[in-house]
N, C-alpha and C positions, 0 to 999 in steps of 0.2 A: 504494500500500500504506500503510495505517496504519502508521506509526511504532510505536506503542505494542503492532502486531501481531508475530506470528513470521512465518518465511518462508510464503510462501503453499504449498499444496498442491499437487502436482504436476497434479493434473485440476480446479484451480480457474482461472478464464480470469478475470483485469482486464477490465474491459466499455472502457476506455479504450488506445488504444495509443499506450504513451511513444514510438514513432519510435524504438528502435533495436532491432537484432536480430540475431543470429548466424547465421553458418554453416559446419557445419563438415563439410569432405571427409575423412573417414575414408577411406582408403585402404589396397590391400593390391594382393600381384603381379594381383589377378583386376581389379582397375579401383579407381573409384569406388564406395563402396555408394550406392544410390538407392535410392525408393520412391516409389508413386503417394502423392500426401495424401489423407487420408481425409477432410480437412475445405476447404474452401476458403480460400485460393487452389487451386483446381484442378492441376492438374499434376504433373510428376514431379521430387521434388527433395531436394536430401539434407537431414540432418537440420539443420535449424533453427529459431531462434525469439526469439522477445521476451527483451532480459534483463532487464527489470523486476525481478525480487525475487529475483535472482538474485545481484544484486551486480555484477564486474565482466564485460567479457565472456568474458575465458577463464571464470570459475567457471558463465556462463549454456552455454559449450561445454559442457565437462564432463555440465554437469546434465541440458542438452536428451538430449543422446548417452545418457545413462544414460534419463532417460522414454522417446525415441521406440525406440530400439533394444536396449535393456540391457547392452548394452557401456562398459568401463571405458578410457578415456583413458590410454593408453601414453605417448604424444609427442602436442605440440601447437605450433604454429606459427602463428603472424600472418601471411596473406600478403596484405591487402588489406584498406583502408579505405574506403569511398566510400558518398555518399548519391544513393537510389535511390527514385524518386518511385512508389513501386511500393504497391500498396492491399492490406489486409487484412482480415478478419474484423472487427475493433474496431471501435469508435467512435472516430474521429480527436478528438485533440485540440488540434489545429493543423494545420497545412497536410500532407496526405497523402504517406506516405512514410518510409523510414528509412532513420537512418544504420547502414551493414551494416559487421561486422566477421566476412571470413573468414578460417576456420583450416584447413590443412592439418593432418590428424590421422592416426596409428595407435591402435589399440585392441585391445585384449583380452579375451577372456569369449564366452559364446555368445551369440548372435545370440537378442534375444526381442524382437520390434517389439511395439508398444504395437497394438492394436487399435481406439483410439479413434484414434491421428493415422497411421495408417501402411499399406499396403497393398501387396503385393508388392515385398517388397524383392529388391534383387539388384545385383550387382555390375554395373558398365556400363563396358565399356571407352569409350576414346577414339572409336571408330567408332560404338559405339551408343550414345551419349552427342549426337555430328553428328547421325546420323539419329533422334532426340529433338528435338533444336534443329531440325532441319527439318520435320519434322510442326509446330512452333509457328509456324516460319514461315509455312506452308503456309494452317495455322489464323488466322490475325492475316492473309493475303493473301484468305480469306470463300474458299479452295478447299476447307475439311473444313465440314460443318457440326455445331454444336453438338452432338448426338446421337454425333457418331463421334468427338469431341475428348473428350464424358465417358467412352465407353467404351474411349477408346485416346486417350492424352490424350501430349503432350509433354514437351518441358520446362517448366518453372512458367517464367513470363514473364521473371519478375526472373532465374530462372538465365541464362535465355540470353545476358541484358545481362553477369550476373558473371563467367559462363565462357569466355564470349568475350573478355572483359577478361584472365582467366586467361591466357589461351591455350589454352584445354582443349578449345576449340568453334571451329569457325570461321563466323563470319554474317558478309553483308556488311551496309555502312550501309545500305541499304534496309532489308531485312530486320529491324533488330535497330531501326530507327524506327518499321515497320508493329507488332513487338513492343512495344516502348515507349504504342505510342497506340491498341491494341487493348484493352488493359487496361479 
């Protein structure tokens, strides 16, 4: 971002990706909220994104949560830092991959996914959250082919490495290596 600019616009995309990015699990008693991406990476996965001109990454939580979903950030929580060699849409600007910061989140307001990043959203408990992560596994093992992973797609790759770190998924180390070098 230009210096000399204001914040960027919400539906404006840096052609460059600074390598970090948020993610944040908004939560309520019904699960996880999820949704397919509308843009590639392919998959299914909660709202996240580049903090580039967002400032820090709680303010890139916040922001993302309010573009993709329209919801207003109640509580927010750090629960995990780590870098994840995982690829996106951009033009790398060094060695592919980012440093990820997730937040455990509640929110408020009604539900209005953006139609340009988001696609069936809905809440995903714990079991169908697994059976997400195992469709990717399944997909990353060459048992789905491409055709039936766009039209009923998984977890987004990099989830299944976070979530599983979580605790919110369970992969074993095969699985979550065939994940990693599918990409």
């Amino acid at each position: 971002m230009n210096s000399a600019a204001g914040p960027r616009d919400a539906g404006e995309l840096d052609p460059y990706c600074d390598h970090t990015s948020v993610g944040v699990l908004v939560r309520s008693p019904h699960g996880l909220l999820m949704f397919q991406r509308a843009t590639p990476p392919w998959g299914i996965a909660p709202v996240a994104g580049h903090i580039d001109g967002h400032g820090s990454p709680e303010q890139a939580a916040v922001a993302e949560t309010r573009e993709e979903i329209g919801l207003h950030i109640t509580r927010l929580r750090l629960v995990h830092t780590q870098w994840k060699p995982n690829p996106c849409r951009r033009t790398p600007s060094g060695p592919v991959g980012h440093q990820w910061s997730v937040f455990d989140a509640e929110a408020s307001g009604d539900l209005r996914p953006s139609a340009r990043e988001t696609r069936s959203p809905r809440w995903m408990t714990t079991d169908t959250l697994q059976q997400a992560a195992q469709r990717t596994a399944a997909y990353a093992a060459g048992e789905l082919r491409w055709e039936d992973w766009e039209r009923t797609p998984g977890l987004e790759p990099v989830w299944c490495g976070l979530l599983s770190t979580l605790g919110r998924i369970r992969l074993g180390q095969a699985d979550r290596a065939r994940i990693e070098s599918a990409r």
